[in-house]
C-alpha positions, 0 to 999 in steps of 0.5 A: 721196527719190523725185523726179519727172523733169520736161521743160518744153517750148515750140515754140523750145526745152527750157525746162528737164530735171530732177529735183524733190520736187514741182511746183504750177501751174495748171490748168483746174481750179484749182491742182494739186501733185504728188508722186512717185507722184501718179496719172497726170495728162492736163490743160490748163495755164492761164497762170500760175506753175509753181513747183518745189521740188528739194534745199529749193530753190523755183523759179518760172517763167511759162507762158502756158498748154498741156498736162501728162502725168504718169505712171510719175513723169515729168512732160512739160509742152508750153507754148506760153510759159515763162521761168524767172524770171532769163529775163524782161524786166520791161519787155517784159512790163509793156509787153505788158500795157498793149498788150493791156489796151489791146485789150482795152477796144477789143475790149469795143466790138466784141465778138467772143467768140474774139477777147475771148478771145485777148486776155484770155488775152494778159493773163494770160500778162503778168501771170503774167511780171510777177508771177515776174520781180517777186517771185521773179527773183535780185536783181542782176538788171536789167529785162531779166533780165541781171546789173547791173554 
């Protein structure tokens, strides 16, 4: 079976390398799957989840937003945030929404377009987080995605 080769890419690290049967995840135009042979791809990433399927295996992860390049099978990814679901601390990002949910009422007092759109978009990447690490983290996992004793 054809596969696509994938690199996901943040500033800090290699988020993960490796052959899969397709990947779907959100665009500035809606959500986008893709196969091997797809035509070639140039698109903006929004946050949300990323969800990749290999050997009838599904994984997801969260992004809080950036690019993808798709051509000749190979998928490049650069985001500016990406967790595989087992890397995220439930918590933290449960805490991260409310503080930004928080700004944001703030910020609709004092409107300031780009600032309102910084914020929302803070938003976005939390819950994104929130909704991998709830639904689709290993179990045994505690908030702070390390293994429970």
């Amino acid at each position: 079976m054809k596969t696509i080769k994938l690199k996901v890419t943040t500033p800090e690290r290699v988020v993960l390398e490796t052959q899969v049967e397709q990947i779907t995840l959100s665009t500035q135009v809606g959500k986008v799957t893709i196969l091997p042979n797809h035509v070639p791809l140039l698109s903006i990433i929004v946050p949300g989840i990323i969800e990749t399927k290999q050997e009838g295996q599904i994984e997801h992860m969260a992004t809080s937003g950036g690019f993808l390049e798709f051509h000749d099978n190979e998928l490049t990814i650069l985001a500016d945030t990406a967790e595989r679901a087992d890397e995220i601390d439930l918590e933290r990002a449960q805490e991260a929404r409310e503080k930004a949910a928080e700004m944001k009422k703030d910020q609709q007092m004092h409107i300031d377009e780009n600032q309102y759109a910084i914020v929302v978009s803070g938003i976005e990447k939390q819950l994104a987080r929130i909704r991998v690490a709830k639904k689709y983290r290993p179990k045994g996992l505690g908030n702070k995605g390390v293994p429970r004793n």
